[in-house]
Biopython code that builds the backbone (N, CA, C, O; Angstrom):
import numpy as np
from Bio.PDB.StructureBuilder import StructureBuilder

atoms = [
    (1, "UNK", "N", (-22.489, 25.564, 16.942)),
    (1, "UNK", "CA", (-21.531, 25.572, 15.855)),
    (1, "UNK", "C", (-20.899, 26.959, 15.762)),
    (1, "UNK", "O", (-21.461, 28.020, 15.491)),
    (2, "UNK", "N", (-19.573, 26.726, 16.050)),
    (2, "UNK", "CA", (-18.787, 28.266, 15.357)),
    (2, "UNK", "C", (-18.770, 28.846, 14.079)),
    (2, "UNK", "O", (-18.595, 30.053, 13.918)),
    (3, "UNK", "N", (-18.932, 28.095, 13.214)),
    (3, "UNK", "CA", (-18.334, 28.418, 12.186)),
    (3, "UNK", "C", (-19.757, 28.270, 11.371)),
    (3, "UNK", "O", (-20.561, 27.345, 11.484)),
    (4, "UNK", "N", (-19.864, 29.566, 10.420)),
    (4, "UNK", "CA", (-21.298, 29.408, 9.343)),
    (4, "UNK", "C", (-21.518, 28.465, 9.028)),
    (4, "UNK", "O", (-22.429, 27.692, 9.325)),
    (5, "UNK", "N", (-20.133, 28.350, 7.917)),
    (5, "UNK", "CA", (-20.218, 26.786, 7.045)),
    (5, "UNK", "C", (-20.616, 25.574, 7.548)),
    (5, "UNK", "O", (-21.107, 24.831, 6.697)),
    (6, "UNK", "N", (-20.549, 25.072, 8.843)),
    (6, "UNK", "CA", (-20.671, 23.932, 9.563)),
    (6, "UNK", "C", (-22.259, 23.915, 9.213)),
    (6, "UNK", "O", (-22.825, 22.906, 8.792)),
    (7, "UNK", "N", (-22.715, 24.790, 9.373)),
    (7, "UNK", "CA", (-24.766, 24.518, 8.986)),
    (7, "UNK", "C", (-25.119, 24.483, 7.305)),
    (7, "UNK", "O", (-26.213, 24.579, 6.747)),
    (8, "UNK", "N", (-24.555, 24.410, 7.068)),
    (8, "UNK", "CA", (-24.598, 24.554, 4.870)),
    (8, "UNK", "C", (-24.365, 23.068, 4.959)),
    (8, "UNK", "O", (-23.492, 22.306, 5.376)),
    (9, "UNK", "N", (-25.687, 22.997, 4.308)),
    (9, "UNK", "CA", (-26.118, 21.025, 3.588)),
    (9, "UNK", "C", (-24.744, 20.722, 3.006)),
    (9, "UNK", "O", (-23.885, 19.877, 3.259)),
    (10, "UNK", "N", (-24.886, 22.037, 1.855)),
    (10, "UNK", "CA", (-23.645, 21.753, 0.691)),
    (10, "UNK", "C", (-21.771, 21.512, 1.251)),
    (10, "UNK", "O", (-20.874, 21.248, 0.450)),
    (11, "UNK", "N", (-21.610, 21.647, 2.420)),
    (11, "UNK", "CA", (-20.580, 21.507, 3.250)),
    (11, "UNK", "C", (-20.478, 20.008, 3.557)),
    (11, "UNK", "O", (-19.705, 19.130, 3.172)),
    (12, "UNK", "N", (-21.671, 20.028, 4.495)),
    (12, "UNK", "CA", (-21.371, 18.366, 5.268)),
    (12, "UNK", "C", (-21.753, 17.614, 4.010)),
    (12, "UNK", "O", (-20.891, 16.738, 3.927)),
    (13, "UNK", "N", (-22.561, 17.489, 3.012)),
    (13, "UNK", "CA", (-22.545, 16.715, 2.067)),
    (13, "UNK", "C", (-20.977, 16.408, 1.284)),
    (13, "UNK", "O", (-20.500, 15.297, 1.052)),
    (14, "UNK", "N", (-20.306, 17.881, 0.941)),
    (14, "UNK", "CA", (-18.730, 17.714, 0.635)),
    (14, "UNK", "C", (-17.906, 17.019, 1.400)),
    (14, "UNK", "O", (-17.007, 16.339, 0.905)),
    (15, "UNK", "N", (-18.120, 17.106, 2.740)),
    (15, "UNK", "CA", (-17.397, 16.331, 3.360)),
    (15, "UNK", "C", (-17.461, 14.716, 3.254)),
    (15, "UNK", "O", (-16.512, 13.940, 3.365)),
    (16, "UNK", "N", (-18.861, 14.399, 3.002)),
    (16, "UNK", "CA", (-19.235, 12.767, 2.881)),
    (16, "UNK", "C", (-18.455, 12.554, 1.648)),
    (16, "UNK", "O", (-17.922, 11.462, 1.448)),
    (17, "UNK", "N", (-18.344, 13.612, 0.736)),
    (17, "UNK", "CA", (-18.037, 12.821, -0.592)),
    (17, "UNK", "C", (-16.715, 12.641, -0.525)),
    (17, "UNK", "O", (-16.216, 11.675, -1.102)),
    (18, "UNK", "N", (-15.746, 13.757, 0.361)),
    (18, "UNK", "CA", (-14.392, 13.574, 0.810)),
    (18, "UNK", "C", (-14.558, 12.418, 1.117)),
    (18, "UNK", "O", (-14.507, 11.531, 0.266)),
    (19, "UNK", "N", (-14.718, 12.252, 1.989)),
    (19, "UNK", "CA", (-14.902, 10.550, 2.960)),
    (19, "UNK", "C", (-14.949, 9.556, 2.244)),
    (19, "UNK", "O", (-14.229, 8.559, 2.300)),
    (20, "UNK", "N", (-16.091, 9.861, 1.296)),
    (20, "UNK", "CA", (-15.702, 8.121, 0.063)),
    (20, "UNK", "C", (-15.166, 8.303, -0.871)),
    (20, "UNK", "O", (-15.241, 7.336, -1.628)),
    (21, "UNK", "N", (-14.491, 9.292, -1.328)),
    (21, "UNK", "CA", (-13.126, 9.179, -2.168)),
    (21, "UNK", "C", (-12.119, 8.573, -1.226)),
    (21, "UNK", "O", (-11.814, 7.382, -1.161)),
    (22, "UNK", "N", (-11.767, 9.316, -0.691)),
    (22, "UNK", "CA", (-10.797, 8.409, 0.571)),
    (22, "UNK", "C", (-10.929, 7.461, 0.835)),
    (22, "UNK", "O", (-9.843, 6.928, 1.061)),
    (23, "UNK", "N", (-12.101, 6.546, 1.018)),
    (23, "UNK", "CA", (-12.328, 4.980, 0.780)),
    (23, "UNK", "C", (-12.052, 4.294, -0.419)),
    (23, "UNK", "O", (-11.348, 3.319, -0.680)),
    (24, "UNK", "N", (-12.528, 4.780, -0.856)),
    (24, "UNK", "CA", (-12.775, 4.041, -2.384)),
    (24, "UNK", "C", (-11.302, 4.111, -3.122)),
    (24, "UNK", "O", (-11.088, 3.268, -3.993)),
    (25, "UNK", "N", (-10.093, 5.250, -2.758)),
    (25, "UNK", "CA", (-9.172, 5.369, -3.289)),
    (25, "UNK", "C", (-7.943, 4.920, -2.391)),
    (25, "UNK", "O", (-6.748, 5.076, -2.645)),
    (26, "UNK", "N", (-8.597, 4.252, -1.141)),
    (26, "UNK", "CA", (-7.211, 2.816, -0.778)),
    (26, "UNK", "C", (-7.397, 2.214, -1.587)),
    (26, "UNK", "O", (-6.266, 2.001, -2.024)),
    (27, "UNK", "N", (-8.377, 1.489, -2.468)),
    (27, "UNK", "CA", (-8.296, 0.471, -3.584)),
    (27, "UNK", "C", (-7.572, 0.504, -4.848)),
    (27, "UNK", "O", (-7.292, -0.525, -5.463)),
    (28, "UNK", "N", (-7.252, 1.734, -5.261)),
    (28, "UNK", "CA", (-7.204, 1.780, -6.295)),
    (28, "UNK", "C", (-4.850, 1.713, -6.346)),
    (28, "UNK", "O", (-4.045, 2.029, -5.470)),
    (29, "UNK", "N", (-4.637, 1.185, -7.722)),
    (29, "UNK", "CA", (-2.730, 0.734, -7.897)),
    (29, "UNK", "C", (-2.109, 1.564, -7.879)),
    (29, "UNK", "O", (-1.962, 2.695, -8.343)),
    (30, "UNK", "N", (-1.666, 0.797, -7.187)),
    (30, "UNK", "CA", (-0.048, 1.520, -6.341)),
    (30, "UNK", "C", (0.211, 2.825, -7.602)),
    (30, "UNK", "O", (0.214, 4.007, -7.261)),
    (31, "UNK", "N", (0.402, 2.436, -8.935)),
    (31, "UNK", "CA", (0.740, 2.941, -9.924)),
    (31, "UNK", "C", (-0.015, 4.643, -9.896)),
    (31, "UNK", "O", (0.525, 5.651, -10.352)),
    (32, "UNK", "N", (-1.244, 4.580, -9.294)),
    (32, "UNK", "CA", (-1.704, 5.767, -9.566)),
    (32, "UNK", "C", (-2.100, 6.464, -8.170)),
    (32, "UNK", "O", (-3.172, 6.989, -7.870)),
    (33, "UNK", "N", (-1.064, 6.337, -7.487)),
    (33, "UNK", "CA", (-0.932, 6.776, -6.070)),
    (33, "UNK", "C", (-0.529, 8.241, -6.408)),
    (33, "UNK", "O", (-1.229, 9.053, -5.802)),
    (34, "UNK", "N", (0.181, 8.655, -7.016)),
    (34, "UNK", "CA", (0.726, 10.555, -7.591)),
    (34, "UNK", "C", (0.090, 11.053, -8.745)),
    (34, "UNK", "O", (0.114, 12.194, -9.206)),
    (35, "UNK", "N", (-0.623, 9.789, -9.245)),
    (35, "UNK", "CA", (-1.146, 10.400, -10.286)),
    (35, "UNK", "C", (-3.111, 10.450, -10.067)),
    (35, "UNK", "O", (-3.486, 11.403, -9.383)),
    (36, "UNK", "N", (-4.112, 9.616, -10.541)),
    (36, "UNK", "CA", (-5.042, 9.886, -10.148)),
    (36, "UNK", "C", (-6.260, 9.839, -8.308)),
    (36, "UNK", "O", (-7.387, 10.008, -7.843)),
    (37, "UNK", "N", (-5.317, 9.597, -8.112)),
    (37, "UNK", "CA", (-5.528, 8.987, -6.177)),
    (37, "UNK", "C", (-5.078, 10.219, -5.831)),
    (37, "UNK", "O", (-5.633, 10.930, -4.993)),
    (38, "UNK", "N", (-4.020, 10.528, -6.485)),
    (38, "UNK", "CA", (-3.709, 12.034, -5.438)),
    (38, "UNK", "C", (-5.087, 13.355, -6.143)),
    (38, "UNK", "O", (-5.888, 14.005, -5.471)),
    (39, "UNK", "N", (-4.895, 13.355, -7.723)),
    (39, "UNK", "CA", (-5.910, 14.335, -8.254)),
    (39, "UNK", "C", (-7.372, 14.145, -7.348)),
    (39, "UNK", "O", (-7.617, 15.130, -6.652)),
    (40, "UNK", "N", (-7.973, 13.471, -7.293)),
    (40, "UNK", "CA", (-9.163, 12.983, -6.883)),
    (40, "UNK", "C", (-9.312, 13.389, -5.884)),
    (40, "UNK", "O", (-10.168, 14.236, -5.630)),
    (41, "UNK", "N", (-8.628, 12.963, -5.160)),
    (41, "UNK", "CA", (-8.901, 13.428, -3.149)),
    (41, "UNK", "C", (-8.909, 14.847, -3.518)),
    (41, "UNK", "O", (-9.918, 15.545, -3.417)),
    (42, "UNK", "N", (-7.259, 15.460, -4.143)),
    (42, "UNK", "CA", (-7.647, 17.265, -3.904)),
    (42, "UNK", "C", (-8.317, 17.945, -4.642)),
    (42, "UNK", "O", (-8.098, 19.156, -4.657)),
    (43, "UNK", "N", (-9.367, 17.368, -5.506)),
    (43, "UNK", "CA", (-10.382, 17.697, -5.855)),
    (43, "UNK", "C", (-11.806, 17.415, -5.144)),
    (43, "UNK", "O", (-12.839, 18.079, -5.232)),
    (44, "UNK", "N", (-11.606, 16.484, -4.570)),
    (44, "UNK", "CA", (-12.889, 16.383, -3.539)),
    (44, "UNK", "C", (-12.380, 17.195, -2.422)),
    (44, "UNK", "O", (-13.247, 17.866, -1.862)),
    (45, "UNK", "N", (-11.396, 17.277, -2.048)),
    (45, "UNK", "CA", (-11.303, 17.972, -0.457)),
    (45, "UNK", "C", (-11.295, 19.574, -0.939)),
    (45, "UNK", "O", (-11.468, 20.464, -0.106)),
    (46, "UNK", "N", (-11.137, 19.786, -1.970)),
    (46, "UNK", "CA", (-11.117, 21.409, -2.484)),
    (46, "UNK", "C", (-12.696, 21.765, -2.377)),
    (46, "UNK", "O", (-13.036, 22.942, -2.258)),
    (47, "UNK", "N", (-13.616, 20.759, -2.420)),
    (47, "UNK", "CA", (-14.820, 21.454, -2.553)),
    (47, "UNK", "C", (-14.965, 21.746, -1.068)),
    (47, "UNK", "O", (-14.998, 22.955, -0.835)),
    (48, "UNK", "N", (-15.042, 21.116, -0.217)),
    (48, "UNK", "CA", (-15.422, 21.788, 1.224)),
    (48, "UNK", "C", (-14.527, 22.534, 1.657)),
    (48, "UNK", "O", (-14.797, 23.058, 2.737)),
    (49, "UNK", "N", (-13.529, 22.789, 1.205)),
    (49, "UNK", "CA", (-12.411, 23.518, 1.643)),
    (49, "UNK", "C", (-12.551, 25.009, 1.173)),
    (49, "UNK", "O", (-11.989, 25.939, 1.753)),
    (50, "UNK", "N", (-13.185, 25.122, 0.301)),
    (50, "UNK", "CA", (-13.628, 26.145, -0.278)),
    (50, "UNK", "C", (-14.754, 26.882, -0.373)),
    (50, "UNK", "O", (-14.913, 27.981, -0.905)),
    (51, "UNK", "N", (-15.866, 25.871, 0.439)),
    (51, "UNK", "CA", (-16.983, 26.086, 0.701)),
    (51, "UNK", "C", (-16.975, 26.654, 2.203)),
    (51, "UNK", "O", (-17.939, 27.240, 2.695)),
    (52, "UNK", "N", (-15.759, 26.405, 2.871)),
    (52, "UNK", "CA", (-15.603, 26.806, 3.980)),
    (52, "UNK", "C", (-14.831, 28.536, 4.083)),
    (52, "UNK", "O", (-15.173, 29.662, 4.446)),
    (53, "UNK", "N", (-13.711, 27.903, 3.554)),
    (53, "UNK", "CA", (-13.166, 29.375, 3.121)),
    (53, "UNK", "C", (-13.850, 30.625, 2.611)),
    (53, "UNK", "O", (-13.452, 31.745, 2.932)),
    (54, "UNK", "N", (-14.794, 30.438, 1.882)),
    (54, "UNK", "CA", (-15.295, 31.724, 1.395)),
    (54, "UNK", "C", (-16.497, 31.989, 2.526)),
    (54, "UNK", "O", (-16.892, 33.136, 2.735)),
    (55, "UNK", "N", (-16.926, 31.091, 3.083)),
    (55, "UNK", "CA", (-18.122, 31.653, 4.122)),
    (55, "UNK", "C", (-17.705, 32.565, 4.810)),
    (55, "UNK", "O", (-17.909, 33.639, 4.244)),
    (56, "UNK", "N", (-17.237, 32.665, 5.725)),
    (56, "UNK", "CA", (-16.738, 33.384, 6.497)),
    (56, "UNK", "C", (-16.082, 34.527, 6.276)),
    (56, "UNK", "O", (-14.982, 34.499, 5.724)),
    (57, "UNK", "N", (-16.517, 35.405, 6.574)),
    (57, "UNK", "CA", (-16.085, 37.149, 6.730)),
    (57, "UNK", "C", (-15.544, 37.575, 5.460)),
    (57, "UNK", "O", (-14.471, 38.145, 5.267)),
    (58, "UNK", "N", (-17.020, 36.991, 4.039)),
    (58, "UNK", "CA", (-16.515, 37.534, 2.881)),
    (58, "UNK", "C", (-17.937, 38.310, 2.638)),
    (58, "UNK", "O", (-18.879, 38.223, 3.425)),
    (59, "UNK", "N", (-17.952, 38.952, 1.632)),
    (59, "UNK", "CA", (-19.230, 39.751, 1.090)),
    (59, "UNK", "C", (-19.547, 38.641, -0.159)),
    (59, "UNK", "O", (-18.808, 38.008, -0.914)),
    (60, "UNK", "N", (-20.799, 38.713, -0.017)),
    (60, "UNK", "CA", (-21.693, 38.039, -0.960)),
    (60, "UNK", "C", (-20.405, 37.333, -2.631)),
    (60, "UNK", "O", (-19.984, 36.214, -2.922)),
    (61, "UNK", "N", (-20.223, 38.842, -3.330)),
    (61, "UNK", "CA", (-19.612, 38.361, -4.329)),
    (61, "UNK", "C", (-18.150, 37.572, -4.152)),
    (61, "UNK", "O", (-17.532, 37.351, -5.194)),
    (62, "UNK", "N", (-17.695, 37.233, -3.169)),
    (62, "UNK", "CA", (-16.309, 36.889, -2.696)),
    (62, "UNK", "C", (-16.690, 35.404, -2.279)),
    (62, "UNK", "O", (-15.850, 34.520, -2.108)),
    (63, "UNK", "N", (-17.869, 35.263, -2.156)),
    (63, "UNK", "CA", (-18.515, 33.744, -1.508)),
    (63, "UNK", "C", (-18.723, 33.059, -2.756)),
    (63, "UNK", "O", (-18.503, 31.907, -3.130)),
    (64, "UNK", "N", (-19.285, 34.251, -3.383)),
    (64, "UNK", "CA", (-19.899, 32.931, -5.074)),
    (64, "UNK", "C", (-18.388, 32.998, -5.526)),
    (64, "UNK", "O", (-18.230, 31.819, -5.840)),
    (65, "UNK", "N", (-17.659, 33.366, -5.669)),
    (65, "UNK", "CA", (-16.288, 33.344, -5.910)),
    (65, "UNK", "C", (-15.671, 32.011, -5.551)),
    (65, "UNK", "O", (-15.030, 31.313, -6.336)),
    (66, "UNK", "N", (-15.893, 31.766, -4.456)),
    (66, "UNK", "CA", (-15.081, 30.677, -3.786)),
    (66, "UNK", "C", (-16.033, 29.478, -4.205)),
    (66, "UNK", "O", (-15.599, 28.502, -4.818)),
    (67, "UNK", "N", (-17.621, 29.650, -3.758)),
    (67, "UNK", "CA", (-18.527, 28.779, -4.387)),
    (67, "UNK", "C", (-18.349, 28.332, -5.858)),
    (67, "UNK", "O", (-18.575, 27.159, -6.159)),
    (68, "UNK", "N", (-18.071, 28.964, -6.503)),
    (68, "UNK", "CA", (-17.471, 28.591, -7.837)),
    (68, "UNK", "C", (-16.141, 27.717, -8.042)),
    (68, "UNK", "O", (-16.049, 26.588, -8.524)),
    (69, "UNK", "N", (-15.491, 28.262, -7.716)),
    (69, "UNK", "CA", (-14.462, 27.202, -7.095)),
    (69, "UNK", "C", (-14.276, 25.469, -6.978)),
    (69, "UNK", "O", (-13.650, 24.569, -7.538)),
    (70, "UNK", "N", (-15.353, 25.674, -5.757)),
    (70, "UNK", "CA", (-16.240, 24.489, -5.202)),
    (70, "UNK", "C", (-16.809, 23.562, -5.990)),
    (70, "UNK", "O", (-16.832, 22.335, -5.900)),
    (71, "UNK", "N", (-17.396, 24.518, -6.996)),
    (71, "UNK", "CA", (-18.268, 23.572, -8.452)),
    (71, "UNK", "C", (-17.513, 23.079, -9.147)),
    (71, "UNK", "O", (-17.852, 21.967, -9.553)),
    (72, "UNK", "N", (-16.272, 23.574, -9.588)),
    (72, "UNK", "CA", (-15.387, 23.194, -10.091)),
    (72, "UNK", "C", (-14.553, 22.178, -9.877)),
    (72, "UNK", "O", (-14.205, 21.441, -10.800)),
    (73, "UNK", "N", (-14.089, 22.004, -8.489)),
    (73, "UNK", "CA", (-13.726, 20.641, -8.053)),
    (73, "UNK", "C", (-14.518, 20.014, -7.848)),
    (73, "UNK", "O", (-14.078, 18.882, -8.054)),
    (74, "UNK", "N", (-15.980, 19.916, -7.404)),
    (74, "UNK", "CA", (-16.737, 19.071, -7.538)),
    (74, "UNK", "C", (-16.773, 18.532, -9.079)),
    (74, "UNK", "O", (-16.589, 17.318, -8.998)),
    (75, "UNK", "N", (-16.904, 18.845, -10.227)),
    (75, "UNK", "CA", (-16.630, 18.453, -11.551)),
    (75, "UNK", "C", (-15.553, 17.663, -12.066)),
    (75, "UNK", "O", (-15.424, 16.841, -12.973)),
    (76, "UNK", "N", (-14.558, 18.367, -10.878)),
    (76, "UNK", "CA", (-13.068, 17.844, -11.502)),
    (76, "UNK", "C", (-13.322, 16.074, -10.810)),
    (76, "UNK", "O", (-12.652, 15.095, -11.141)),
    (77, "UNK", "N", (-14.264, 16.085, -9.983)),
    (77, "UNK", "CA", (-14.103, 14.728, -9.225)),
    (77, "UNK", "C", (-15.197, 14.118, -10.091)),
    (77, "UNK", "O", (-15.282, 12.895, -10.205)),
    (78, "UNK", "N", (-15.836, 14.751, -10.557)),
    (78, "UNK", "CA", (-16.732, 13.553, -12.029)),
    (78, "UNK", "C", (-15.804, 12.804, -13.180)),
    (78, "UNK", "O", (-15.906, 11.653, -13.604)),
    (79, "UNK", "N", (-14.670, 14.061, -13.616)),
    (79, "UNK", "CA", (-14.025, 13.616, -14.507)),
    (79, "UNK", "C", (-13.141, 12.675, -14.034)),
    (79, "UNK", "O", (-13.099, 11.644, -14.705)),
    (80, "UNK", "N", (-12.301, 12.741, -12.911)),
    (80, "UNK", "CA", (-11.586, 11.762, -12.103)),
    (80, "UNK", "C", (-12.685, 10.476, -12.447)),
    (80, "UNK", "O", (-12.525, 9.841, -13.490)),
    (81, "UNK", "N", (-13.825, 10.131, -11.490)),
    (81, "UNK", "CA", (-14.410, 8.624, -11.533)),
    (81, "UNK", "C", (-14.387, 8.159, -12.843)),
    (81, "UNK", "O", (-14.085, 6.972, -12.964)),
    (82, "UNK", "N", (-14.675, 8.911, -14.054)),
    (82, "UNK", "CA", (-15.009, 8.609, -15.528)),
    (82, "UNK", "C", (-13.693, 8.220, -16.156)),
    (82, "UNK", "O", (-13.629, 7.608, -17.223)),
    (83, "UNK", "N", (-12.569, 8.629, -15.398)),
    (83, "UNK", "CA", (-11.119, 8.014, -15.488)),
    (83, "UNK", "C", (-10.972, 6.911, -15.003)),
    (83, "UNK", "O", (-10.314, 6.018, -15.537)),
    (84, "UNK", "N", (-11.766, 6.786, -13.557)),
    (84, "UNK", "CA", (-10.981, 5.424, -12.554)),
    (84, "UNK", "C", (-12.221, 4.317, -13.378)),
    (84, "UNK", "O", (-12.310, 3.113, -13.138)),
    (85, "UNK", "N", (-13.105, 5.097, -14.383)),
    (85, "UNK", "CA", (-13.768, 3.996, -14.634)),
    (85, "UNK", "C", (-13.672, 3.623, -16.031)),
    (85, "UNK", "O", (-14.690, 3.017, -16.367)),
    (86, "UNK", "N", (-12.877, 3.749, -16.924)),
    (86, "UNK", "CA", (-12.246, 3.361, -17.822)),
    (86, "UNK", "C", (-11.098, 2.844, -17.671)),
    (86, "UNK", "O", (-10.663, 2.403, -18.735)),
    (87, "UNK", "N", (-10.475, 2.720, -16.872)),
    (87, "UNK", "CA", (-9.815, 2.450, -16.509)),
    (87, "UNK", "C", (-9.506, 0.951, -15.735)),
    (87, "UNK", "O", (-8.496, 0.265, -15.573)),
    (88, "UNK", "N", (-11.264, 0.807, -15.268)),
    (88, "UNK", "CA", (-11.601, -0.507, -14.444)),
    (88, "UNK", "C", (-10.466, -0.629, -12.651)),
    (88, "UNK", "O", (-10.024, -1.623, -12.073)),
    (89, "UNK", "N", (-10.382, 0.660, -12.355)),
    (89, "UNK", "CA", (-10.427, 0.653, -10.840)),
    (89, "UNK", "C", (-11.322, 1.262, -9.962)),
    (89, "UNK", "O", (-11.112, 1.647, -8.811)),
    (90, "UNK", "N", (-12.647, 1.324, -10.820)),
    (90, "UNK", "CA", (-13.497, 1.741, -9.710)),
    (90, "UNK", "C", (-14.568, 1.232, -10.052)),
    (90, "UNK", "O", (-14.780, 1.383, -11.255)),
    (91, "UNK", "N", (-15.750, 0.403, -9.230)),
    (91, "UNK", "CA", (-16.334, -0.020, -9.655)),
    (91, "UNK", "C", (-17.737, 0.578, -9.902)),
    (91, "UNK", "O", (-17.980, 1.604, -9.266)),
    (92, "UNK", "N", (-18.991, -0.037, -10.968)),
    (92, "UNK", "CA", (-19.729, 0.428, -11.283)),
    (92, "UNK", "C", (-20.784, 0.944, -9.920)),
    (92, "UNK", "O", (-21.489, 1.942, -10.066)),
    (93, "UNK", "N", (-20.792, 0.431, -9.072)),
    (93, "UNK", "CA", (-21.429, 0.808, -7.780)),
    (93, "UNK", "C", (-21.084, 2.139, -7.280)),
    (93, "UNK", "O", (-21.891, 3.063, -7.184)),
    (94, "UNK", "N", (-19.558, 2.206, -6.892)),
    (94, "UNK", "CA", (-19.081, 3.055, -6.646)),
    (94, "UNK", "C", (-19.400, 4.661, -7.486)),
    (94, "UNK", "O", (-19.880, 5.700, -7.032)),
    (95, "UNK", "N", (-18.998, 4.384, -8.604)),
    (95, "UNK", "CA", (-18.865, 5.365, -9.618)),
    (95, "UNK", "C", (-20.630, 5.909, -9.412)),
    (95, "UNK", "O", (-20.859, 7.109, -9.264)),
    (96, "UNK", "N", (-21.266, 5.337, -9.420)),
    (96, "UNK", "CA", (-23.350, 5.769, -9.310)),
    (96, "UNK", "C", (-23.314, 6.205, -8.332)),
    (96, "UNK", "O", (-24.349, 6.870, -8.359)),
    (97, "UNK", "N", (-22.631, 6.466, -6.823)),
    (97, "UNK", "CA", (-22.581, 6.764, -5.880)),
    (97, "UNK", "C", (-21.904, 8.010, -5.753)),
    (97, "UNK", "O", (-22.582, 8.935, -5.304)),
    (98, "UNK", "N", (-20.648, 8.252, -6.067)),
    (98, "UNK", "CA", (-20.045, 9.621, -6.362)),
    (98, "UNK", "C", (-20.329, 9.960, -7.441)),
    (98, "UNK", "O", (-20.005, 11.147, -7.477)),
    (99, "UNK", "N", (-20.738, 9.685, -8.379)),
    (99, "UNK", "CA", (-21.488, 10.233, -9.759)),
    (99, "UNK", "C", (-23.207, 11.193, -8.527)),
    (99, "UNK", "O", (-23.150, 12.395, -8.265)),
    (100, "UNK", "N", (-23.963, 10.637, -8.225)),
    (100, "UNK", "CA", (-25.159, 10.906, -7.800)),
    (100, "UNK", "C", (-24.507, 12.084, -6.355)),
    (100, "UNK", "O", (-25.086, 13.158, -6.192)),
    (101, "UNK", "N", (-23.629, 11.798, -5.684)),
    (101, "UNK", "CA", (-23.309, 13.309, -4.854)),
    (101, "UNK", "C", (-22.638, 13.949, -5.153)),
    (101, "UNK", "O", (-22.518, 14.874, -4.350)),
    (102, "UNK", "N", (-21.769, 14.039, -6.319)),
    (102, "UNK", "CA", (-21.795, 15.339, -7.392)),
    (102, "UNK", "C", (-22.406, 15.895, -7.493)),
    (102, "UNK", "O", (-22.188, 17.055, -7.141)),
    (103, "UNK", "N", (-23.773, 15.509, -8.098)),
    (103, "UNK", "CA", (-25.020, 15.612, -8.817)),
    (103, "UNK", "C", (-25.809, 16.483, -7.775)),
    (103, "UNK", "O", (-26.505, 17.429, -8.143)),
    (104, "UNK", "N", (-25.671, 16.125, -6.468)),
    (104, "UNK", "CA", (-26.515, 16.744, -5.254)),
    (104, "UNK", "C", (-25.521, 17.590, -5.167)),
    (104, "UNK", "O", (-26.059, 18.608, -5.602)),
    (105, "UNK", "N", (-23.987, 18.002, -4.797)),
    (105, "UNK", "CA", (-23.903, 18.691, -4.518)),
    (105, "UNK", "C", (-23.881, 19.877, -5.359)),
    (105, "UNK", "O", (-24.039, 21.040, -4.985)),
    (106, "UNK", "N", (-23.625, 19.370, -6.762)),
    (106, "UNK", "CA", (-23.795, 20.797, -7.839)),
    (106, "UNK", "C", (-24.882, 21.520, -7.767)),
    (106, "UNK", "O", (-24.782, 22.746, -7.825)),
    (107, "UNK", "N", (-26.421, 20.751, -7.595)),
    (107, "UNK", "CA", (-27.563, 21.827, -7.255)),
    (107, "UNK", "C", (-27.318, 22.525, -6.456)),
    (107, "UNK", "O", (-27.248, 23.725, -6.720)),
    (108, "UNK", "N", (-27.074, 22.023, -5.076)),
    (108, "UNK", "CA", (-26.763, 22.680, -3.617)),
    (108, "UNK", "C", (-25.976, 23.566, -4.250)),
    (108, "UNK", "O", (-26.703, 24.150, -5.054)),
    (109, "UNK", "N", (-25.000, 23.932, -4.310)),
    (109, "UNK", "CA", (-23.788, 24.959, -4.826)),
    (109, "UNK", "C", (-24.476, 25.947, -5.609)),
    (109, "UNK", "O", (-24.614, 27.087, -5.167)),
    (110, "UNK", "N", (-25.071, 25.493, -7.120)),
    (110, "UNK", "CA", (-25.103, 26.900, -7.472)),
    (110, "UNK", "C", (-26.730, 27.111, -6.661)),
    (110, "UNK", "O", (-26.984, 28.315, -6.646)),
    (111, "UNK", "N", (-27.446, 26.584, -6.245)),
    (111, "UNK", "CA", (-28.659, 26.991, -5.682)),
    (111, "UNK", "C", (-27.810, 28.084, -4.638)),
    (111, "UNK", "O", (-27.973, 29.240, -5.028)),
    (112, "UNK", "N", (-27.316, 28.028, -3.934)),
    (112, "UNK", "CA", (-26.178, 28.717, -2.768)),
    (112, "UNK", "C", (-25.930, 30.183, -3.339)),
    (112, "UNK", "O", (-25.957, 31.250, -2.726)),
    (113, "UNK", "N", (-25.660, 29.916, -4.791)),
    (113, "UNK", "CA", (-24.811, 30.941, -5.374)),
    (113, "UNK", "C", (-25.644, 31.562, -6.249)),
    (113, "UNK", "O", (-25.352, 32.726, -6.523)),
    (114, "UNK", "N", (-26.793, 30.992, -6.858)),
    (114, "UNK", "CA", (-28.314, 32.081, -6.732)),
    (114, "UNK", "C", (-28.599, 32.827, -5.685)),
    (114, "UNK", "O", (-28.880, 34.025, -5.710)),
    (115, "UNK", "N", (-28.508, 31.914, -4.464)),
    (115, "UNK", "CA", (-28.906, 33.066, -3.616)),
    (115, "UNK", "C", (-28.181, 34.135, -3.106)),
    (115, "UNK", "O", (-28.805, 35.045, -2.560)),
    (116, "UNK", "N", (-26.931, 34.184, -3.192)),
    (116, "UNK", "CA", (-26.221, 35.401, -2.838)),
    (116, "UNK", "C", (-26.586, 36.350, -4.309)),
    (116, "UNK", "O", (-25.550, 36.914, -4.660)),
    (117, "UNK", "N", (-27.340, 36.558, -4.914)),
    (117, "UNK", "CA", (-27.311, 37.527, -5.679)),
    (117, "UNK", "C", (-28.030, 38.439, -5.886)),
    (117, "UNK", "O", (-27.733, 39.278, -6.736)),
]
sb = StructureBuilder()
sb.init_structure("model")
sb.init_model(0)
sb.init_chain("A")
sb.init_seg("    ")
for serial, (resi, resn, name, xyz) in enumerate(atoms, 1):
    if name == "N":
        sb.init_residue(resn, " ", resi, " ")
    sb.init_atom(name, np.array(xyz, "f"), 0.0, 1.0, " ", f" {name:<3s}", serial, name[0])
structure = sb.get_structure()
């Protein structure tokens, strides 16, 4: 592997959760194609994107920086499902599924960002 980030749990786990937003959000109406379908994905793809970005050739405090970040769109993609699920376009399966790798990846993250300190 080239790249740090590629060995960080909290990475390839972001990426899975990319992956089933992106599934789960071909389903969801036409109607909320610019509006919550678009929020969602770039809030899930911001977390590995950012988890990637700051690895590399930053100093400790410039990583929890970006790691923070990371937590943050990971959150923003809780509040998204708690939308698509009032909403009744996402279903209760679904929602326990990206609800629960949130959940994993928020430990992972700030556990990450304990340890740079």
């Amino acid at each position: 592997m080239a790249f740090k980030f590629e060995k960080l749990l909290a990475w390839q786990k972001a990426l899975d959760l990319s992956e089933m937003i992106s599934q789960v959000t071909k389903d969801f109406p036409k109607e909320e194609m610019y509006v919550l379908t678009s929020q969602i994905k770039r809030a899930a793809e911001s977390v590995s994107l950012n988890i990637a970005e700051g690895s590399t050739g930053q100093s400790n405090p410039e990583f929890a920086r970006f790691l923070t970040i990371a937590l943050r769109s990971n959150i923003e993609v809780v509040g998204c499902i708690f939308i698509a699920k009032r909403r009744n376009i996402i279903s209760q399966e679904n929602f326990e599924i990206i609800y629960s790798k949130c959940e994993e990846i928020l430990v992972m993250l700030n556990s990450l960002r304990q340890s740079l300190k």
